[in-house]
NUBAPA-251769 format. One record per residue (C-alpha): x, z, y; residue in three letters; residue number from 1. Coordinates in Angstrom, 1 decimal, always signed. Each point is the difference from the previous one (the first is absolute). Example, Ala and Ser with C-alpha at 12.3 -4.5 7.8 and 13.67 -1.06 7.14 Angstrom:
<recs>
<rec u="+12.3" w="+7.8" v="-4.5" res="Ala" n="1"/>
<rec u="+1.4" w="-0.7" v="+3.4" res="Ser" n="2"/>
</recs>
This chain:
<recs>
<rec u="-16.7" w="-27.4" v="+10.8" res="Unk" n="1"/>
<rec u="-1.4" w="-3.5" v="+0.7" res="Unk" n="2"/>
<rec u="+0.4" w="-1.1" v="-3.5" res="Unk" n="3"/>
<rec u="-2.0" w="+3.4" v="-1.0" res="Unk" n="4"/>
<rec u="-2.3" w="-0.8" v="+2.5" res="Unk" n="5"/>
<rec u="-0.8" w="-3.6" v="-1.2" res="Unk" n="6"/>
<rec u="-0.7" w="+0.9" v="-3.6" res="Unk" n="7"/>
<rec u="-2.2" w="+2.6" v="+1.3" res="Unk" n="8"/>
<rec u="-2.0" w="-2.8" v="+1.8" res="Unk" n="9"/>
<rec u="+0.6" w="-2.1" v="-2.9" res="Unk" n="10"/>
<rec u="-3.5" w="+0.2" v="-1.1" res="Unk" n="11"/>
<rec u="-1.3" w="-1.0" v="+3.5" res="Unk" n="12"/>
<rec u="+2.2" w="-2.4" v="+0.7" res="Unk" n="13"/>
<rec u="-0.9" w="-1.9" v="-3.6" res="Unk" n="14"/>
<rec u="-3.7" w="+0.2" v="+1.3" res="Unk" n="15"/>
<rec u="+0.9" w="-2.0" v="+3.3" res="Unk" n="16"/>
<rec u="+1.9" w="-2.8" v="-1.8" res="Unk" n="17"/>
<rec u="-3.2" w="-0.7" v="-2.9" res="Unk" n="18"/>
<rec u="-2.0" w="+0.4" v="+3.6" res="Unk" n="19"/>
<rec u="+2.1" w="-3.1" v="+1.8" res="Unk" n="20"/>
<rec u="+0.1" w="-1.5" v="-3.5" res="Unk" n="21"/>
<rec u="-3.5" w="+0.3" v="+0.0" res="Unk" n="22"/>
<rec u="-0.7" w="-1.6" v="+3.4" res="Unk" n="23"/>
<rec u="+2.6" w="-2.6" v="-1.2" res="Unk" n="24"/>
<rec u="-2.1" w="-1.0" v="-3.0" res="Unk" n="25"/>
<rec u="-3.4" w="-0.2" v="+1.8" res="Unk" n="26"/>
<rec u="+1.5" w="-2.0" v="+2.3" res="Unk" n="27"/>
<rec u="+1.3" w="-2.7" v="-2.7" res="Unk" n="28"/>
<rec u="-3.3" w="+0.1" v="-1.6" res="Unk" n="29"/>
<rec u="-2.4" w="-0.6" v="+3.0" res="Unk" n="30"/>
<rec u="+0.3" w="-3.0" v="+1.7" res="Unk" n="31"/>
<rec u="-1.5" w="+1.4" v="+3.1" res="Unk" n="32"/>
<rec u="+2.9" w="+2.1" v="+0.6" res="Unk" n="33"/>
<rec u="+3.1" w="-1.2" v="+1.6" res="Unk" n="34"/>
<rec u="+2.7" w="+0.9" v="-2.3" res="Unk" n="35"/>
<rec u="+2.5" w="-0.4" v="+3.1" res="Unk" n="36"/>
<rec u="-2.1" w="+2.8" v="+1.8" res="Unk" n="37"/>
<rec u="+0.2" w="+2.0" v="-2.7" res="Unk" n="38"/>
<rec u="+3.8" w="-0.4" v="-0.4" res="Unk" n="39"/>
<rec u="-0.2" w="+0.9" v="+3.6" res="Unk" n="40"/>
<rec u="-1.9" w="+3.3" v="-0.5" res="Unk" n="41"/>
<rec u="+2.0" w="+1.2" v="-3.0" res="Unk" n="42"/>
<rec u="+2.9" w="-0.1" v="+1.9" res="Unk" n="43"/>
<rec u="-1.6" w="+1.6" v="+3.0" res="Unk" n="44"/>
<rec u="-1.2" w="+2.7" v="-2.8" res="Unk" n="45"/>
<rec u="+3.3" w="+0.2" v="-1.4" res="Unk" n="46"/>
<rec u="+1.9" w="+1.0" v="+3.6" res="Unk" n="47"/>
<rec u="-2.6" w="+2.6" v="+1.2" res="Unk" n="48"/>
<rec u="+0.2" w="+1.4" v="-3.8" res="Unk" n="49"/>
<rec u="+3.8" w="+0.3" v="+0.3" res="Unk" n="50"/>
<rec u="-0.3" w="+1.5" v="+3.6" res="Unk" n="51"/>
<rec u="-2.6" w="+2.6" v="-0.9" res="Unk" n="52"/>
<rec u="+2.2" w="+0.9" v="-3.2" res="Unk" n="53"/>
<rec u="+3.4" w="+0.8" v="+2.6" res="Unk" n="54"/>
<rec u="-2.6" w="+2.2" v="+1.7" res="Unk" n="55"/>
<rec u="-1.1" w="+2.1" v="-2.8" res="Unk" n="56"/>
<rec u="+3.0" w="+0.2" v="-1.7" res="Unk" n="57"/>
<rec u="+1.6" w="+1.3" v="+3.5" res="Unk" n="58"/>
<rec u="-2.9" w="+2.2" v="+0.2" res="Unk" n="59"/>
<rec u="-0.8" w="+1.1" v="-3.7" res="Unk" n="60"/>
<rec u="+4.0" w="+1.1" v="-1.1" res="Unk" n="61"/>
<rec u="+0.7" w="+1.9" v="+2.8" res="Unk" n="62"/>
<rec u="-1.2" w="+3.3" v="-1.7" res="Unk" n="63"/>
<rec u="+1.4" w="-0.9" v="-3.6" res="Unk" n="64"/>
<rec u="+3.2" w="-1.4" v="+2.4" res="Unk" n="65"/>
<rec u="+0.0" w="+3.7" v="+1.2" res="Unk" n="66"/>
<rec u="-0.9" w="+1.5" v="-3.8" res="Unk" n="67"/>
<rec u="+3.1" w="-1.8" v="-0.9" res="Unk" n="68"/>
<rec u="+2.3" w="+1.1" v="+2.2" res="Unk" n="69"/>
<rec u="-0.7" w="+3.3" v="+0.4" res="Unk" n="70"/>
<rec u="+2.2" w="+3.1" v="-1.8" res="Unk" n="71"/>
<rec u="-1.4" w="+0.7" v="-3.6" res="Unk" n="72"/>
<rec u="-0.8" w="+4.0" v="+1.1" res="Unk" n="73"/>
<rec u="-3.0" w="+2.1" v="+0.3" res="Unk" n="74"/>
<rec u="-0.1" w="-0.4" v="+3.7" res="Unk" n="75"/>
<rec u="-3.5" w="-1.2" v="+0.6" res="Unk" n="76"/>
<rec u="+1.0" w="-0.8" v="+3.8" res="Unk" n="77"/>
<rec u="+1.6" w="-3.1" v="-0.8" res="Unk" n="78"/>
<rec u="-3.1" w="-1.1" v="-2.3" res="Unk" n="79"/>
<rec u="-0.6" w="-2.8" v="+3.1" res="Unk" n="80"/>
<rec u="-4.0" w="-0.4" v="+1.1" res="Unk" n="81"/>
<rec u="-2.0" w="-2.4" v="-1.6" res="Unk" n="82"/>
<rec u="-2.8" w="-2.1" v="+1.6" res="Unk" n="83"/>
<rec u="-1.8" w="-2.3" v="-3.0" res="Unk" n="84"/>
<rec u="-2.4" w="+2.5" v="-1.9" res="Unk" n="85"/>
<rec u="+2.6" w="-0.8" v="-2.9" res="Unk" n="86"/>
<rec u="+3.0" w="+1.3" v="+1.9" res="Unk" n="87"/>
<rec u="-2.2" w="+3.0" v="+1.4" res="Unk" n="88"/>
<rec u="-0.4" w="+0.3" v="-4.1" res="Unk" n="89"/>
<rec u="+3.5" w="+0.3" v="-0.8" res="Unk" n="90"/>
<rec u="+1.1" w="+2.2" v="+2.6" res="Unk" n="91"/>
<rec u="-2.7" w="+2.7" v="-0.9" res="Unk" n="92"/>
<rec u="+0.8" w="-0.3" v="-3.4" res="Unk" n="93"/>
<rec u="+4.2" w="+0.5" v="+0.6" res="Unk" n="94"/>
<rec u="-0.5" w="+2.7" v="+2.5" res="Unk" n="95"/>
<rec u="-2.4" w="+1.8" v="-2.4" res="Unk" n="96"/>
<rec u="+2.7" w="-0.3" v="-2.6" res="Unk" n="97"/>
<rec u="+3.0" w="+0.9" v="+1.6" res="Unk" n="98"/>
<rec u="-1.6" w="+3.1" v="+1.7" res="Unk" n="99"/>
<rec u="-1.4" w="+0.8" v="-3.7" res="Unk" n="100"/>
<rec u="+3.8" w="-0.1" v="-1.0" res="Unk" n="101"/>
<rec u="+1.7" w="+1.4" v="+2.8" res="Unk" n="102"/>
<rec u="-2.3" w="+3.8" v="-1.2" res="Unk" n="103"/>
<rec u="+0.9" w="-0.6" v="-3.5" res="Unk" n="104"/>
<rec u="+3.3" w="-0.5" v="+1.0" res="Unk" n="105"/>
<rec u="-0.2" w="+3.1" v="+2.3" res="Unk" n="106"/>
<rec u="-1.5" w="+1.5" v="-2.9" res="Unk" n="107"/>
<rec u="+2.5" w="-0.5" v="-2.4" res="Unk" n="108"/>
<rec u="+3.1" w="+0.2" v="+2.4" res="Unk" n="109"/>
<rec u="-1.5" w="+3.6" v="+0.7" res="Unk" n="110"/>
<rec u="-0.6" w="+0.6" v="-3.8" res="Unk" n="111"/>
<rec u="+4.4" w="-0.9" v="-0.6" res="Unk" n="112"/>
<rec u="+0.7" w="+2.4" v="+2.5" res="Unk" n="113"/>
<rec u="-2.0" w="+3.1" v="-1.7" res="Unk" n="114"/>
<rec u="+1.4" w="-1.1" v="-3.1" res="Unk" n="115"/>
<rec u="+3.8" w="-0.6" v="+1.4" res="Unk" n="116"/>
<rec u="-0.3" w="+3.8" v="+1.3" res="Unk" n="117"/>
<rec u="-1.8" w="+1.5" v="-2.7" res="Unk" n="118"/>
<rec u="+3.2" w="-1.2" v="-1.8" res="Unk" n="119"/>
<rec u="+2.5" w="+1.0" v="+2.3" res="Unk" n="120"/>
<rec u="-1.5" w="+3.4" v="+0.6" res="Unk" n="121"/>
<rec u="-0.1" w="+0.0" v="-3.9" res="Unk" n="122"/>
<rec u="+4.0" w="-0.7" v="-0.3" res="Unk" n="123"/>
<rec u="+0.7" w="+2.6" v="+2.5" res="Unk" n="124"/>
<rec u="-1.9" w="+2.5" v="-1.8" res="Unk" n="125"/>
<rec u="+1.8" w="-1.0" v="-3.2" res="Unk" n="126"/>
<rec u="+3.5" w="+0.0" v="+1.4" res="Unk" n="127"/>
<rec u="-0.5" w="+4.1" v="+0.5" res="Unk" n="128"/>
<rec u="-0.6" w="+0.9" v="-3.3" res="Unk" n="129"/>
<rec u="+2.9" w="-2.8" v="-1.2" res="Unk" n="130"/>
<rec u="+2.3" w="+2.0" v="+2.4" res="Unk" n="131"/>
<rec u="-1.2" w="+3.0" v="-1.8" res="Unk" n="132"/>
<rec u="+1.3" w="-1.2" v="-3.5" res="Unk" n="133"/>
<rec u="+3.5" w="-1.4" v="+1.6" res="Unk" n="134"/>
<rec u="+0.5" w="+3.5" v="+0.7" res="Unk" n="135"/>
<rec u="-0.8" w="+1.5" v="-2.9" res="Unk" n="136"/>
<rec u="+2.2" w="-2.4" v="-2.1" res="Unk" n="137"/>
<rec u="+2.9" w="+2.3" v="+1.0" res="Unk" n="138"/>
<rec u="-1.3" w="+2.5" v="-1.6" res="Unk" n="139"/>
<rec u="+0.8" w="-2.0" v="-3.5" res="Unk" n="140"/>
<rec u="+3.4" w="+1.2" v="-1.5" res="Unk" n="141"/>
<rec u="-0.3" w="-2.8" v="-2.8" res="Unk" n="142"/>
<rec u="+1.9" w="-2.8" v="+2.1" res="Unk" n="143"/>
<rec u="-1.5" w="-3.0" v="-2.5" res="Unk" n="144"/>
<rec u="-3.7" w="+1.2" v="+0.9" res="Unk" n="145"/>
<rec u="+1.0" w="+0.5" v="+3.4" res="Unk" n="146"/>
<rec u="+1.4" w="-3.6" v="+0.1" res="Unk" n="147"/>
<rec u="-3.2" w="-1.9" v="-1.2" res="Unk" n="148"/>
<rec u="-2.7" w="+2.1" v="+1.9" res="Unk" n="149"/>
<rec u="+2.1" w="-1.2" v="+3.2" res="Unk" n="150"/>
<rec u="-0.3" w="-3.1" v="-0.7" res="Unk" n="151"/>
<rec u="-3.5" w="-0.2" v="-1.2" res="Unk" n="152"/>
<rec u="-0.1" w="+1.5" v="+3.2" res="Unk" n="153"/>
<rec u="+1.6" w="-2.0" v="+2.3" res="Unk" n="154"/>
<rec u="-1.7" w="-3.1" v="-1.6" res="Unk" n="155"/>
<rec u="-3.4" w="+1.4" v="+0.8" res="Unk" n="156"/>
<rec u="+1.6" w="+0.8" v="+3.7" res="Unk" n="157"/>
<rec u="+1.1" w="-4.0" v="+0.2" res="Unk" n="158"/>
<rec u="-3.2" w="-1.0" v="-1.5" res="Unk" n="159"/>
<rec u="-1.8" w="+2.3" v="+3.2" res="Unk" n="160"/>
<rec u="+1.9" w="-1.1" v="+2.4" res="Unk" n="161"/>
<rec u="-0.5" w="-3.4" v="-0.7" res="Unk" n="162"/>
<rec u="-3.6" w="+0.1" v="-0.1" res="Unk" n="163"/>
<rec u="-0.1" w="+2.1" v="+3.1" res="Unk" n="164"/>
<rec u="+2.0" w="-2.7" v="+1.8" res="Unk" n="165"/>
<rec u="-1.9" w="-3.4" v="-1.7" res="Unk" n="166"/>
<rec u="-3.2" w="+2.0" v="+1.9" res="Unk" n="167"/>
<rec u="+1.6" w="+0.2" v="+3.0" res="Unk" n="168"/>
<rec u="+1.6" w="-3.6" v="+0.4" res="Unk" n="169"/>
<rec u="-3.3" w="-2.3" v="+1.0" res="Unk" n="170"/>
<rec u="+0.5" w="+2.6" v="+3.0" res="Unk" n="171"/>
<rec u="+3.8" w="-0.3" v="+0.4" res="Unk" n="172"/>
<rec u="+0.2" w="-1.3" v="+3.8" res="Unk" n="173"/>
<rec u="-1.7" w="+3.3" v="+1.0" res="Unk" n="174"/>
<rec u="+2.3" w="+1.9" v="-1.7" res="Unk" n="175"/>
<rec u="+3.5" w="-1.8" v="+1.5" res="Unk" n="176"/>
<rec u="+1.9" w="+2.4" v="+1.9" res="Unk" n="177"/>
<rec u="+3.6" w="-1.8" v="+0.8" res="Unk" n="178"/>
<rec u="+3.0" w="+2.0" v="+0.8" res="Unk" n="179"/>
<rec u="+3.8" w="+0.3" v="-0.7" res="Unk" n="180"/>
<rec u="+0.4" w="+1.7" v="-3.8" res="Unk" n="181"/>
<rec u="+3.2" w="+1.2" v="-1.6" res="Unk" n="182"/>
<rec u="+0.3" w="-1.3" v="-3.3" res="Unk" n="183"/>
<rec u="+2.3" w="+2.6" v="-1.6" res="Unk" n="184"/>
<rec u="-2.7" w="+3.1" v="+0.5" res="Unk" n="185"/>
<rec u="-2.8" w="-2.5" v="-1.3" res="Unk" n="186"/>
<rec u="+1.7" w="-1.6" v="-2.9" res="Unk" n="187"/>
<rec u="+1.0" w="+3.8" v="-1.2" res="Unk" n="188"/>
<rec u="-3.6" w="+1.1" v="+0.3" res="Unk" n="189"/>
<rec u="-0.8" w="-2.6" v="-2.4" res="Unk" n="190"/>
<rec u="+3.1" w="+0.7" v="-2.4" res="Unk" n="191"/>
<rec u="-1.2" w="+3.4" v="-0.4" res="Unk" n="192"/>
<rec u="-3.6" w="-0.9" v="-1.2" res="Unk" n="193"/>
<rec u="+1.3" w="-2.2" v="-2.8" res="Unk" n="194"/>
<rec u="+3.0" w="+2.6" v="-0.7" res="Unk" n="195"/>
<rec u="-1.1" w="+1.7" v="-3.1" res="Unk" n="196"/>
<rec u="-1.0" w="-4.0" v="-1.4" res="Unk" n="197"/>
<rec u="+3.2" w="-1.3" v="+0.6" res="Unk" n="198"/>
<rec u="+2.2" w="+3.0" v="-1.5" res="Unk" n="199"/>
<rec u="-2.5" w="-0.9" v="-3.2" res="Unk" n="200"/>
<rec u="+1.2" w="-3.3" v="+0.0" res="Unk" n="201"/>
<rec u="+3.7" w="+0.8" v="+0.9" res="Unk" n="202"/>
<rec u="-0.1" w="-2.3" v="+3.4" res="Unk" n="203"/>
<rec u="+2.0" w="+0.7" v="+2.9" res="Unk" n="204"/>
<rec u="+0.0" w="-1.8" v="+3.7" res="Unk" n="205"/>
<rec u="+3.0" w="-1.1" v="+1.7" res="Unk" n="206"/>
<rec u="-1.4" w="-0.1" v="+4.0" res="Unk" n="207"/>
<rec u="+1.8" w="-2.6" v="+2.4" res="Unk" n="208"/>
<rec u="-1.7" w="+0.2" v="+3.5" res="Unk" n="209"/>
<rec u="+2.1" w="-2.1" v="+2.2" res="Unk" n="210"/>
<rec u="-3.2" w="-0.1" v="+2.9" res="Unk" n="211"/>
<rec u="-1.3" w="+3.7" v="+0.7" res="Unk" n="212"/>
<rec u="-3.2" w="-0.7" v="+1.0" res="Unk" n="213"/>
<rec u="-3.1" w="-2.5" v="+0.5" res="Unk" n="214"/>
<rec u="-3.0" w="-0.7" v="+1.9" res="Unk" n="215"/>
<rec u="-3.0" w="+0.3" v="-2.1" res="Unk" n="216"/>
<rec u="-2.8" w="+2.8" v="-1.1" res="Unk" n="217"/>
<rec u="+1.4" w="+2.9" v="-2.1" res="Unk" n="218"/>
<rec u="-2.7" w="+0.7" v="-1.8" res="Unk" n="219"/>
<rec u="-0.8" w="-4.2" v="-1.8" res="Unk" n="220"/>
<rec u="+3.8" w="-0.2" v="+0.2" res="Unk" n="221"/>
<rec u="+0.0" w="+3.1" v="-2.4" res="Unk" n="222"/>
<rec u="-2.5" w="-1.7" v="-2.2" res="Unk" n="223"/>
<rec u="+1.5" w="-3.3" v="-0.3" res="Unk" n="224"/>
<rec u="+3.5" w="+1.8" v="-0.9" res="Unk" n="225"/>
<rec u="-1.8" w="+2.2" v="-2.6" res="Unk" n="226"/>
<rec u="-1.5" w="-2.7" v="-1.3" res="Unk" n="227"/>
<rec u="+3.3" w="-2.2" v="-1.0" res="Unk" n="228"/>
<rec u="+1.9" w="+3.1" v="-0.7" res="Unk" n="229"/>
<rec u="-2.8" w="+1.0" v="-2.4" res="Unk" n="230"/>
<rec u="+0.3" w="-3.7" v="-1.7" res="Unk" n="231"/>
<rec u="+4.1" w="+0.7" v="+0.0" res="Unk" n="232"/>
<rec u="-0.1" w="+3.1" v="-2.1" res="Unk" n="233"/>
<rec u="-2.8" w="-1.2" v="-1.9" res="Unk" n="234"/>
<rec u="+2.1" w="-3.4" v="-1.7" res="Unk" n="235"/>
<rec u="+2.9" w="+1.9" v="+0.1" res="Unk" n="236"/>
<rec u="+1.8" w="+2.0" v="-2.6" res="Unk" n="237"/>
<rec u="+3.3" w="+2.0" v="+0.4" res="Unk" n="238"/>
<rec u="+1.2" w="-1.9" v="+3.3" res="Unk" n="239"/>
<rec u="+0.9" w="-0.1" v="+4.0" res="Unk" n="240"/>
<rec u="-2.9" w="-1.1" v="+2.5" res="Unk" n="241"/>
<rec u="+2.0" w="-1.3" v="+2.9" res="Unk" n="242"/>
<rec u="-2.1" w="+0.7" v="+3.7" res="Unk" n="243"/>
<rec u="+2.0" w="-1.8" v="+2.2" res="Unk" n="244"/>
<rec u="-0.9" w="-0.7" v="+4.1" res="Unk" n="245"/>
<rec u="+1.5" w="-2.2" v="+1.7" res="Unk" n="246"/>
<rec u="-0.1" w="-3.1" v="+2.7" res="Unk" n="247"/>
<rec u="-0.1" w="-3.8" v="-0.1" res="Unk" n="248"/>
<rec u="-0.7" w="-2.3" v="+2.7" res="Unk" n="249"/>
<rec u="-1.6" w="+2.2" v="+2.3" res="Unk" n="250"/>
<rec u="-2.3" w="+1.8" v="-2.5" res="Unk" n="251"/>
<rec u="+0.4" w="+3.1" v="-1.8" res="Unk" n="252"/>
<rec u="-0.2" w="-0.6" v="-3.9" res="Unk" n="253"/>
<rec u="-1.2" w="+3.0" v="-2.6" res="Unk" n="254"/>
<rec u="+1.3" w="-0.6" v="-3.7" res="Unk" n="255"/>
<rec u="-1.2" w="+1.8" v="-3.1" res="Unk" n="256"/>
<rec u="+1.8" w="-1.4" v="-2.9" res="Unk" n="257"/>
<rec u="-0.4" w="+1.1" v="-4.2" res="Unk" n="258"/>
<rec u="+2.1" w="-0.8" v="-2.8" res="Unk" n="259"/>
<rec u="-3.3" w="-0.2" v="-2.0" res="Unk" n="260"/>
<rec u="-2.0" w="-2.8" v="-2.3" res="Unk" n="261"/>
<rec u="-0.4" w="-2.2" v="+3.2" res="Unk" n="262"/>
<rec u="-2.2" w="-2.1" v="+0.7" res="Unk" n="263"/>
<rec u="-1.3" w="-3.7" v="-1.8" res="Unk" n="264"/>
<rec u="+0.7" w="-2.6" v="+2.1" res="Unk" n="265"/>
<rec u="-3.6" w="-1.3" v="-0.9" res="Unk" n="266"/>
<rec u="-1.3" w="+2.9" v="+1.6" res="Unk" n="267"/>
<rec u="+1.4" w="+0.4" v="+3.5" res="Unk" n="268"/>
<rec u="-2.4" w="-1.7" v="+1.6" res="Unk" n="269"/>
<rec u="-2.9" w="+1.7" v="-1.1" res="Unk" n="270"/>
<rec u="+2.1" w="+4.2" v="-0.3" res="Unk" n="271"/>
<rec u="-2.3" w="+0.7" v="+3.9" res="Unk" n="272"/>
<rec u="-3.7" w="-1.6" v="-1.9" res="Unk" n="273"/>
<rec u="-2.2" w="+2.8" v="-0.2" res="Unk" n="274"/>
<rec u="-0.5" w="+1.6" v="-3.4" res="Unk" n="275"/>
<rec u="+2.9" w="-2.7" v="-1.3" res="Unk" n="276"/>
<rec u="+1.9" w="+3.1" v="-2.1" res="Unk" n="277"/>
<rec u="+2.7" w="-3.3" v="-2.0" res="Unk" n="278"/>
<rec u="+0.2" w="-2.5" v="-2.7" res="Unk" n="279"/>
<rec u="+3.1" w="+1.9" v="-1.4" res="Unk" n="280"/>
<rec u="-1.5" w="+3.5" v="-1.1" res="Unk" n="281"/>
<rec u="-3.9" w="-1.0" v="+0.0" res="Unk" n="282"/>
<rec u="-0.5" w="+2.9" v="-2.1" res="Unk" n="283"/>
<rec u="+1.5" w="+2.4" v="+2.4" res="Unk" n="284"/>
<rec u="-4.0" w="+1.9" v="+1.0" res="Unk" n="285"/>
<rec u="+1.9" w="+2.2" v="+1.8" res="Unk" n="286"/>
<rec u="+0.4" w="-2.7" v="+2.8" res="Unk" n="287"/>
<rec u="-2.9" w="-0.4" v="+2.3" res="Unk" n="288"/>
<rec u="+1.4" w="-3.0" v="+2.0" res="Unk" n="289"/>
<rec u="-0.9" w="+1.6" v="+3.7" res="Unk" n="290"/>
<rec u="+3.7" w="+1.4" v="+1.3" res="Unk" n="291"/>
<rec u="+1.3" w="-3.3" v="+0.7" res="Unk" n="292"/>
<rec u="-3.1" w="-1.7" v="+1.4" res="Unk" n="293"/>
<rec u="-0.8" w="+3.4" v="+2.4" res="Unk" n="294"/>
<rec u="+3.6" w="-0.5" v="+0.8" res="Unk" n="295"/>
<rec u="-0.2" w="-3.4" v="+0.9" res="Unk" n="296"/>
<rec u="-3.5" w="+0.3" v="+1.9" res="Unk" n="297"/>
<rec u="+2.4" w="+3.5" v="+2.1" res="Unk" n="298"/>
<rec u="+2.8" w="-2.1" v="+0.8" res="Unk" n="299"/>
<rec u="-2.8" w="-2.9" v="+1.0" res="Unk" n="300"/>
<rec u="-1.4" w="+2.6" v="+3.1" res="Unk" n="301"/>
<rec u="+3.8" w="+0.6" v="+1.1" res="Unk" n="302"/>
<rec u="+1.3" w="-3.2" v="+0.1" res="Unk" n="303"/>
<rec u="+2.2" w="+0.8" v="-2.8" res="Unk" n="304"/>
<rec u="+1.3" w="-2.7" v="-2.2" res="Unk" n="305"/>
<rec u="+0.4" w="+0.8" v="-3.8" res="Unk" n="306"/>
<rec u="+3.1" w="-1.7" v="-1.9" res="Unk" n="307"/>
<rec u="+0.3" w="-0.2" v="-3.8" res="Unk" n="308"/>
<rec u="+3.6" w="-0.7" v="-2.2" res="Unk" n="309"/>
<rec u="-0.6" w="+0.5" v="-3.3" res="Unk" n="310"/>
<rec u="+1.6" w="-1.2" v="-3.7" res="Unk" n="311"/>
<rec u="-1.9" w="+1.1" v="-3.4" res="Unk" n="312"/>
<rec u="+2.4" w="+2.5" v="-1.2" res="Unk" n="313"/>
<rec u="+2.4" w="+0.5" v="+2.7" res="Unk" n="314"/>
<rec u="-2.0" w="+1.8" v="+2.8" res="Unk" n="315"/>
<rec u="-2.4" w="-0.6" v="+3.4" res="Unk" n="316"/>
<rec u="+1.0" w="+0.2" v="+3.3" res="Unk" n="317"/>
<rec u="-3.4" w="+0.5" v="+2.3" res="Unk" n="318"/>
<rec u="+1.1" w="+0.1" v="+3.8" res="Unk" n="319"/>
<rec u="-2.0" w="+0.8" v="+2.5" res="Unk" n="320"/>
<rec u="+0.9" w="-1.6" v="+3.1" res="Unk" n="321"/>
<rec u="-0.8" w="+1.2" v="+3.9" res="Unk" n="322"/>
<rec u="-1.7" w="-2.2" v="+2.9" res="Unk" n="323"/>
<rec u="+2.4" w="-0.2" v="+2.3" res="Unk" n="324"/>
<rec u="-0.6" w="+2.3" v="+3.0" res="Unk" n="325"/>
<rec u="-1.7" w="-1.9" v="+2.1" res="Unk" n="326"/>
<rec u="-2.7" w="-1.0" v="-2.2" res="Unk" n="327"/>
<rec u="-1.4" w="+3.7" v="+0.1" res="Unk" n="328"/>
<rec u="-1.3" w="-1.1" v="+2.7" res="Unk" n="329"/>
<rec u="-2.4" w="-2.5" v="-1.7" res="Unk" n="330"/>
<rec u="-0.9" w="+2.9" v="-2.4" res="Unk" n="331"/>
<rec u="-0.5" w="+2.8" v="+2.8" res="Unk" n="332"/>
<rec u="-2.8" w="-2.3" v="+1.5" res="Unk" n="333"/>
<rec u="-1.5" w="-0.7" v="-3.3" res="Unk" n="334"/>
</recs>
């Protein structure tokens, strides 16, 4: 600050230097001066300068000392007072600002909410007419047309469901609701949604659950599962999905692994980017890129870490893996 102070002042302080230089000069040049009394004054001049510069600096930084220390928010309380007509300036000038922002961002805050539940009342109301058709594709004796309307279906039911969910995830901590959940019952419900998909396809699920049940919320644990189940079936062709529970050093461990294309190795760092969709199959515009990163953001708010094996050709392994129980506690009082 003293350094930012100085070359602030560095125009004044020039001006008091040609000033002693000044005096300096005269003195050489008339002979009825004392140069030694001169000496004697510029030095005097020189100490009181100095002093008088420690007690503006202490006095002129303390409200850009403040500026600079405070939070970078919108709260206009910690905008300290200022006293110079400059400082008085400034502060007017910030507090008009940041109130000017804080309505737009009311404003526009209030305008997201509308919008988020326009669209959710708008998924609601589609999922009725959606059930509707499920229904009636029993109806269909030609299995082959029955087939791909269900899956047309169920893709537009995943595509739903995942925009219903991305809506509601800035707002995820309200939503929380811990409790003990059987995994059997929930990883079934799931099975059955992707059924008619995976007969297509000719993939079965060998189901391994060493550890019953976990702590977490039923309904984002549901989402995440569907999720990497959804990205099992979709890579794989003709081939077991292994869902396997079980626990390791204290913390209960989730594993959904495919036979299928795999994953680059160039890629695993970036598979929970938003919108990142692979280098692989580029073309694929099926692939929106947002299961894995809503996923990833899910298993963020429950303190759920997400583990990836994979090897181009072979398989992936994604494991979801439990806080242990304790640390609820850190997410309760979230």
């Amino acid at each position: 600050m003293i350094r930012k102070f100085l070359l602030e002042k560095i125009s004044w302080i020039g001006f008091f230097l040609i000033l002693q230089l000044l005096a300096l000069l005269i003195a050489y040049v008339d002979t009825n001066l004392a140069l030694s009394s001169m000496y004697y004054y510029t030095f005097l001049s020189s100490l009181l300068f100095l002093i008088f510069l420690f007690i503006r600096y202490q006095k002129e930084t303390r409200f850009y000392r403040e500026m600079d220390d405070r939070a970078a928010n919108l709260d206009v309380t910690t905008i300290p007072d200022g006293e110079s007509p400059f400082e008085k300036i400034t502060e007017t000038s910030m507090v008009d600002q940041m109130e000017r922002l804080k309505k737009e961002s009311s404003h526009n805050q209030s305008l997201l909410e509308q919008e988020k539940d326009d669209m959710l009342a708008w998924i609601h109301e589609v999922k009725t007419p959606l059930t509707s058709m499920h229904l009636i594709f029993d109806r269909i004796s030609d299995q082959k047309t029955r087939s791909q309307l269900t899956y047309e279906w169920l893709r537009i039911h995943l595509l739903l469901d995942q925009q219903l969910h991305k809506k509601r995830m800035p707002f995820i901590k309200n939503d929380l609701y811990m409790e003990e959940i059987q995994l059997e019952p929930l990883i079934f419900s799931e099975l059955k949604t992707l059924q008619s998909w995976c007969i297509q396809k000719g993939i079965g699920f060998d189901i391994d659950l060493e550890v019953a049940s976990v702590l977490s919320d039923s309904k984002w644990l549901a989402f995440m599962l569907r999720q990497l189940l959804t990205n099992a079936v979709k890579y794989s062709e003709a081939s077991e999905i292994m869902i396997r529970s079980f626990e390791d050093n204290g913390q209960t461990r989730l594993a959904v692994t495919d036979t299928g294309r795999g994953i680059d190795a160039r890629d695993l760092p970036r598979i929970f980017d938003k919108g990142f969709t692979s280098t692989l199959a580029h073309h694929d515009h099926a692939a929106t890129g947002m299961g894995l990163y809503l996923t990833h953001k899910a298993a963020d708010s429950l303190n759920i870490n997400i583990e990836v094996d994979s090897k181009l050709g072979e398989g992936t392994t994604f494991t979801l893996v439990f806080p242990k129980r304790n640390d609820f506690v850190e997410i309760r009082d979230q």
